[in-house]
C-alpha positions in Angstrom: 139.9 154.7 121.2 137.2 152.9 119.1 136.5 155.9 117.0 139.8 156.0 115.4 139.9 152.1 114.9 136.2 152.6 113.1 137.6 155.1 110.9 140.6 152.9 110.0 138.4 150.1 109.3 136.1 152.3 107.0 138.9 154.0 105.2 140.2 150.2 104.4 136.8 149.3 103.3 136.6 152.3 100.8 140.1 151.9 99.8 139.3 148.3 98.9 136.4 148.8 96.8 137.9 151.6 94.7 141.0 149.3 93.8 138.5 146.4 92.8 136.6 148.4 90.7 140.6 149.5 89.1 141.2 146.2 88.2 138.5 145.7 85.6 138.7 148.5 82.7 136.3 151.8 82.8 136.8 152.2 78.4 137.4 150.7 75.2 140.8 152.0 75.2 142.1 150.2 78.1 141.4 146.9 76.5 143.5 145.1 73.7 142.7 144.2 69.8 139.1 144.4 69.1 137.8 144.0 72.7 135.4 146.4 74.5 135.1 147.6 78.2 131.6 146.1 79.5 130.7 146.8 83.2 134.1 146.3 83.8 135.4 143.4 81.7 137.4 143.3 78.4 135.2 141.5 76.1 135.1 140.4 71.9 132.1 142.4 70.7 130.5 139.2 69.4 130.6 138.2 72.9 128.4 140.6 74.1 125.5 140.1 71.1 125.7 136.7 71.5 125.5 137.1 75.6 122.1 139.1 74.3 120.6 137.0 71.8 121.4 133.5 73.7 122.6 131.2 70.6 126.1 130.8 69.7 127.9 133.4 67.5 127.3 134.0 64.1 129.4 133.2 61.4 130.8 136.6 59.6 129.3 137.3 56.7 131.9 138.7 54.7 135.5 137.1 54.2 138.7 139.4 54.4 140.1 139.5 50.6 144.2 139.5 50.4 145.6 142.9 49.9 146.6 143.3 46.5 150.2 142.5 45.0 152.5 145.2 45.7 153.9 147.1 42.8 156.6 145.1 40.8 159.8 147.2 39.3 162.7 146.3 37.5 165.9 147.2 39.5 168.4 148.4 36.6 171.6 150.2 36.8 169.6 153.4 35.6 167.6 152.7 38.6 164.1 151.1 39.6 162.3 151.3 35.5 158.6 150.2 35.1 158.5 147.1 33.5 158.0 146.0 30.3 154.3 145.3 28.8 155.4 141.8 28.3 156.9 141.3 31.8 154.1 143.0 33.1 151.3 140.5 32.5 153.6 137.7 33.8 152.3 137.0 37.3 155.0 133.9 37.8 158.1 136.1 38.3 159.2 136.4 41.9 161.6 139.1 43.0 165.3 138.2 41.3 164.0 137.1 38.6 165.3 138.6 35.1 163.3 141.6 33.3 163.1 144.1 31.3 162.9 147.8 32.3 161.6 150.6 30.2 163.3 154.2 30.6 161.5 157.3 30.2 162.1 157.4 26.5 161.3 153.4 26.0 164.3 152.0 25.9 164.1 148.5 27.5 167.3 148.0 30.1 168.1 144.2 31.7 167.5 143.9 35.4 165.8 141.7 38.0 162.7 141.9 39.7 162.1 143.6 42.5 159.5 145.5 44.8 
């Protein structure tokens, strides 16, 4: 009778130390954002060099520059025209705002601004 109840309670012991390691992750993927899967834990990669070196993080050396303006149009009844030269340059018009499209043969057609 005590061989059966050893081999319960080393089947529960092996069971339990499989699903502790389970909880942790086992690769990068399993972790969210930018984190990475170290012995077991989702960390920040900064973490980890910092961890290493012993002094607080460093600051990043290069700053994220905004993504570029999306191309502006001129929504006409002919359609969506490239604007005009002079409507162009002018950085102060929001979408809605009046313009000038150019057809394919230069002919400037009234609209509003949009992307």
């Amino acid at each position: 009778m005590k061989f059966p109840a050893l081999l319960l309670a080393a089947s529960m012991a092996a069971g339990w130390s499989s699903l502790a390691y389970a909880a942790g992750c086992q690769y990068d993927m399993q972790c969210k954002g930018e984190r990475i899967c170290q012995q077991g834990q989702c960390v920040f990669p900064d973490a980890e060099e910092t961890a290493e070196a012993g002094g607080p993080a460093p600051l990043p050396a290069t700053k994220r520059t905004p993504a570029p303006p999306p191309a502006r149009g001129c929504c006409t009844v002919a359609g969506k025209l490239k604007l005009s030269p002079a409507a162009a340059s002018d950085t102060s018009l929001a979408s809605g705002d009046a313009c000038q499209g150019l057809t394919a043969s230069g002919k400037p057609v009234p609209g509003t601004i949009c992307n």
